[in-house]
Structures are given as C-alpha cells and as structure tokens.
N, C-alpha and C positions, 0 to 999 in steps of 0.2 A: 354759316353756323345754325344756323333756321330753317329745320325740316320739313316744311310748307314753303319758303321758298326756292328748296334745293329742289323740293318737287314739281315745282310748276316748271321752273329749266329743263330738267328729265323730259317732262310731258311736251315743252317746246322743240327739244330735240326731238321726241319720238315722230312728231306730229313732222317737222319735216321731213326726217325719214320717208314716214308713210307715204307723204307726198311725190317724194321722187319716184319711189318704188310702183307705187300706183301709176302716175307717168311714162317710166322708164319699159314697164313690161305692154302697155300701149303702143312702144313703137315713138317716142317722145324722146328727143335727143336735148338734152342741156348746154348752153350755149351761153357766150358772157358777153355784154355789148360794152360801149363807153360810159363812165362814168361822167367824163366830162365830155360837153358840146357847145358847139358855135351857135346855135340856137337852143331856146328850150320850146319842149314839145311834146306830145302825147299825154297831155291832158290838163284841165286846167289850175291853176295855182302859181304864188309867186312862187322864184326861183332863188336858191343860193347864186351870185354873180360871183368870179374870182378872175382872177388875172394872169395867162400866162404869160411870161417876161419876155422869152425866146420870139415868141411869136407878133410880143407884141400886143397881144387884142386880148378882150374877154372874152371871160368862157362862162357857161352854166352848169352845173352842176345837175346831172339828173332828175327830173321830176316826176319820170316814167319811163318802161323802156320797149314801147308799146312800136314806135314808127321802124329802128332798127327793125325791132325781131320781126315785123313784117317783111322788110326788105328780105331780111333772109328766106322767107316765104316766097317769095315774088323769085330770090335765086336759085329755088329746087329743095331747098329744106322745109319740107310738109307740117313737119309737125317739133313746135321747139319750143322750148320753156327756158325761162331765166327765176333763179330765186337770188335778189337783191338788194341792196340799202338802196332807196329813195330818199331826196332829200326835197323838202320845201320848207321855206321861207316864210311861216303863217305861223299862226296862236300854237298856244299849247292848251292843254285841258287832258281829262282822263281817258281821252281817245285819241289825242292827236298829242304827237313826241315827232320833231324839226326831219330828226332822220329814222323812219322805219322801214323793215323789209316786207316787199311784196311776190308772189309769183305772177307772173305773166305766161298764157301758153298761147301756143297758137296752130291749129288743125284747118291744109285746105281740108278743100270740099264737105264743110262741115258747116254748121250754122248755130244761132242763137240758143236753139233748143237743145243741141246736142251740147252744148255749154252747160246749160240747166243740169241735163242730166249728171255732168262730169262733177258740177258743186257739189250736186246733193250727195253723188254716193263719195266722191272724197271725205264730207264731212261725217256723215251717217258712218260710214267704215271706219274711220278714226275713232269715233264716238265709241265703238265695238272694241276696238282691238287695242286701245290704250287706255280705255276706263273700264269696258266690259259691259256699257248701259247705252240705250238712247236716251234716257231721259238725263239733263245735266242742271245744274242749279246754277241763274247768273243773274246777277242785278236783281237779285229779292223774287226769281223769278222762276218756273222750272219749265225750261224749253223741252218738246219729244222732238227730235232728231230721227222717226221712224220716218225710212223715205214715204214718197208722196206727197211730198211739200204743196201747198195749195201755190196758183199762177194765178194773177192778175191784171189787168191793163195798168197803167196812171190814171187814167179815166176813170175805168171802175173804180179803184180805189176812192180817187176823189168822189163822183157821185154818193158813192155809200157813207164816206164820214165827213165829208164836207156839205154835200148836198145841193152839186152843182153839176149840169151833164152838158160837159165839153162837144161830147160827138151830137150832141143836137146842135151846134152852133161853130160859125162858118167867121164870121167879122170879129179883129181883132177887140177893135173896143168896144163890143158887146163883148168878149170874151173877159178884158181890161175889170169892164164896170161890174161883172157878173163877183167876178174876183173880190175888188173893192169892197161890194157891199156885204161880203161875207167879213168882212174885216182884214182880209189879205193884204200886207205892206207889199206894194208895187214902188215905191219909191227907188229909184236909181237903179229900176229894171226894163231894157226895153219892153214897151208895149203891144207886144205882141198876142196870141191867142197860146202858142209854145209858152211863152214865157208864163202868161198867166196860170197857164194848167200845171206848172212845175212850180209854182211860187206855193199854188194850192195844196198841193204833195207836199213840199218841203217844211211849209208852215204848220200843216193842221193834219198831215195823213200820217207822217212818219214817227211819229210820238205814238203813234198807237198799235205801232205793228209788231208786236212780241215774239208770237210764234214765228217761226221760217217760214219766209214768205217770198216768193217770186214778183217785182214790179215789173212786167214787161211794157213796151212799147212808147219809147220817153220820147218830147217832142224832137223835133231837127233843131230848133234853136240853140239845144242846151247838150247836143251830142254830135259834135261838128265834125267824127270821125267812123260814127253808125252806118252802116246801110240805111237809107229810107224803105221804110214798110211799101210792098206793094200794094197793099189794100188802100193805105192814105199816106199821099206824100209828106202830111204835116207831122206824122212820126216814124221811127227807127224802128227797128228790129235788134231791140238793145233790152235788157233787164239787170236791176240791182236786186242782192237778196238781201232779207232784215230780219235782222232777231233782235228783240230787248230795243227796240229802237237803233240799232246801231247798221248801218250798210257795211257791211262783209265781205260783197264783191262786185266789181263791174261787168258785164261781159254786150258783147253783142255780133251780126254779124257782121264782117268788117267794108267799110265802103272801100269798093272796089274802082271805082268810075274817076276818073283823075280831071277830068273836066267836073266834077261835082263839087271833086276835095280840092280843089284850086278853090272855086267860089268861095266854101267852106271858111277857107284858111284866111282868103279874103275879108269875110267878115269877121273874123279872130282878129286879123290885121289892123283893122276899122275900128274896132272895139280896144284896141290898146292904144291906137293914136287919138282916144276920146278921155286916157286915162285910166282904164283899166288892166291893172301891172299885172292882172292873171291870168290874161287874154295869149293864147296862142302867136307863135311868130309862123309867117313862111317857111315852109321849108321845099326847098325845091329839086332837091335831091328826093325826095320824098315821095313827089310828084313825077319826077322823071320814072323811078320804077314804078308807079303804079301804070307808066305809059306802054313799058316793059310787058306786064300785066299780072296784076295781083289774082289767083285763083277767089273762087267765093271761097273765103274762109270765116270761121269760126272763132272769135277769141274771147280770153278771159282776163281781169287782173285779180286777187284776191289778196287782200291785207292778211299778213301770217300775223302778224301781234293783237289782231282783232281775235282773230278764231282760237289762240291760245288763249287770250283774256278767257271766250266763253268756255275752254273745256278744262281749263283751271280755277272756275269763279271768279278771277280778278276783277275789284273793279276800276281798275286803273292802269293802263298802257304798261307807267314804270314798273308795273312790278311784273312786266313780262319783260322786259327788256335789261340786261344785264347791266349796261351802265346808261340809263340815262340823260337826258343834256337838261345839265345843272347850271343854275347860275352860281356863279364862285361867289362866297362868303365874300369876299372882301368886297 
C-alpha cells in the first residue's frame, strides 16, 4: 500500500535483473547447488541444523554456496554464478536477517583483481541505469559510486587509523602486544600476528570507511579458503569492499593447492573441537576435486539485501526483504 516501499521491491528486482544480465552477456552461466548438506561450509558462521528422517542423519542448511560452485569449476564450468537464500544461525540487527540472498560467481583464470573490477562496474552501472546518478544517499550519508574506487592493504588501513604498521613486524606477540596497547580486545582470539591485524580492522578501521572502498590482502588466519599472496605468505589475495561501514562483498583468488586447504580445513577442524560452533567442518569431497585440479580462479560473494539497502536508502535489512523472520506475538 506504501509507495516507498513498493519502490524499493521494484529497485530490488531491477538490481537483480541487471545482475544477471551483466553476468549472463559475459559468458556466466547460472546454476543451482543444494540447499541442504552433510556438512557446512564455505565460510564461517553457525549453521541451521535439521534432520532428515529417511536418511537418518543431520543435515545443515546452507551457509554459502561457495565449495560446490567451485566444484563445478574444477568440472569444466569456467564461469558460474548462483543467486540464493543463505541461511545462518546468528544475531539479527539492521544488517543481518537469519536468512538472506547472496550472489556467488566464479571465473577460471581470473583473479582478485579482476573481481574488483566486476563489483565496482556491477555497482556503478546499476547506480546509472536504475536511479540515473552516481551519487546515492545512505545512513545520513551520500556515497559517489563513480568508478575508481580507491584499493588498500589491511595493513595500510590499520597503519593510517590505527596507527600500527604490521608489515614492520614479524613475532606474533609483538604483533599480540602491539594490538593490546592500542586498546584492541584480543580476548578469545588466537594469538596470532593474522589475528591481531584483523582484530585491528575489525575494531577500529571499519567504522570509518564510508566511501567505497577496496580492503585487500586479509591475513591466512581469517581466510582459510584465499589464495596466499605470493609476495607474503602471512596474507591472501582476497578483498572485502565497504560503504557506510557496512561490507558488501567478499571476493578473492581462490586456493587452488589441496595440500594447503586440507591443512586449512584442519585448523577450522581444531578451532571447532576448542568450541568454536562457527569454525568450518572437513570436507573431503572438496578436497578430493581440488586433487582433480582447480584452474586459478577468481571468485566473488556479494550480499544482494546489502546493496539494495544502499541504492534504496534503507536503513534496515527488513525493509528490503519482503517477509522477514519475525518473532510471533504469542
């Protein structure tokens, strides 16, 4: 009944639309994976648990759909995207609703960068051709959306607004203490130098990052599915982008090395027999195609209810989502 919100739906659909369309004339074939699996995987967070009877056993409920669509990669499908309900098991807040939809693509012989490019002109073209402006108004705020997004390390970032330079230091807990005395909560974080430089980001960088902005090169600790950067093994070849504070999309290029992402999975494995219900499980079908062998490729996820919020003003998940998860009156 409410022509502001009939509009933002309109603009939801347009914005998928364009997404496919932009995709589909790239040579990008869309493809549907399971909803439900024997493990969960491809990225981290609790999971919906449920129970199939026939079988027997539990199952999980999607929390990305990141390990198939590789697979399919690894079987001769180059270039494939899935647009899907994700579902996790965590808080709610004005960003985060139990179950929203994500795209996922994924291009061999492509990489990190070539990702970068694909957010920005996805976004920036949408921006054009379903409002007409780069410039958009969100969270009290008015983002330009003209490409040229500025790129930065984690590092850089921290150095500049934290005022801490990771790449000068080598020992965890000189990295640890570096953190601390900035006032960083390390508590029930490995001790790591990764962990510390992402605690630093997480805490003190990303509240400040309004304009679109490119994070590249995030530690190995906290990207258990990255390529490692060849320049330094302690980080990836991975980048989130942020507007208004809010991350928008994942992307990196994909680890290819199946003796790496066994180890990887390992420590996910480790990390959830310690307690940690959002830590990764094995997957070894998983492993077996990357033995197969994964092309270098290139992947992305992006939150589609994020980037509606920004080019509808929203400020709040529900109001781009047609029914969200309510708790019943009674």
């Amino acid at each position: 009944m409410n022509e502001d919100v009939r509009r933002a739906f309109e603009i939801r659909t347009a914005f998928i639309k364009h997404i496919r369309k932009f995709l589909d004339e790239r040579g990008y074939m869309e493809v549907e994976t399971p909803v439900l699996n024997t493990i969960s995987g491809g990225a981290t967070a609790r999971p919906f648990i449920t129970h199939h009877n026939t079988l027997d056993i539990d199952m999980y409920m999607r929390i990305a759909t990141e390990l198939h669509l590789k697979r399919l990669v690894v079987g001769g499908f180059e270039r494939v995207y899935e647009i899907g309900r994700i579902f996790r098991n965590e808080g709610m807040d004005p960003k985060h609703n139990p179950e929203f939809t994500t795209i996922e693509l994924y291009e061999a012989y492509a990489d990190f960068h070539d990702m970068m490019d694909i957010f920005e002109s996805i976004i920036s073209t949408a921006a054009q051709e379903i409002l007409g402006t780069y410039q958009v108004e969100w969270l009290g705020e008015t983002l330009d959306l003209t490409p040229g997004w500025p790129r930065m390390t984690m590092a850089e970032a921290v150095k500049q607004y934290v005022g801490i330079d990771f790449m000068a230091m080598e020992d965890d807990a000189l990295a640890v203490a570096a953190a601390k005395a900035k006032g960083i909560d390390m508590d029930g974080v490995e001790p790591t130098w990764g962990h510390a430089l992402y605690e630093c980001f997480d805490q003190r960088v990303e509240e400040k990052l309004i304009q679109p902005t490119f994070i590249t090169m995030h530690p190995v600790d906290v990207s258990p599915l990255a390529k490692r950067s060849p320049q330094d093994p302690r980080l990836t070849d991975r980048f989130e982008c942020f507007m208004c504070h809010s991350e928008m999309c994942n992307a990196f290029s994909e680890l290819n090395d199946p003796i790496d992402q066994k180890g990887r999975f390992l420590k996910e494995v480790e990390a959830r027999d310690k307690g940690d219900d959002e830590a990764g499980m094995m997957d070894e079908d998983f492993i077996n195609a990357l033995e197969y062998g994964l092309p270098p490729t290139g992947g992305m996820g992006i939150g589609i209810d994020r980037c509606v919020m920004m080019l509808t003003g929203s400020d709040s998940i529900r109001d781009v989502i047609l029914f969200p998860t309510m708790k019943p009156l009674a």
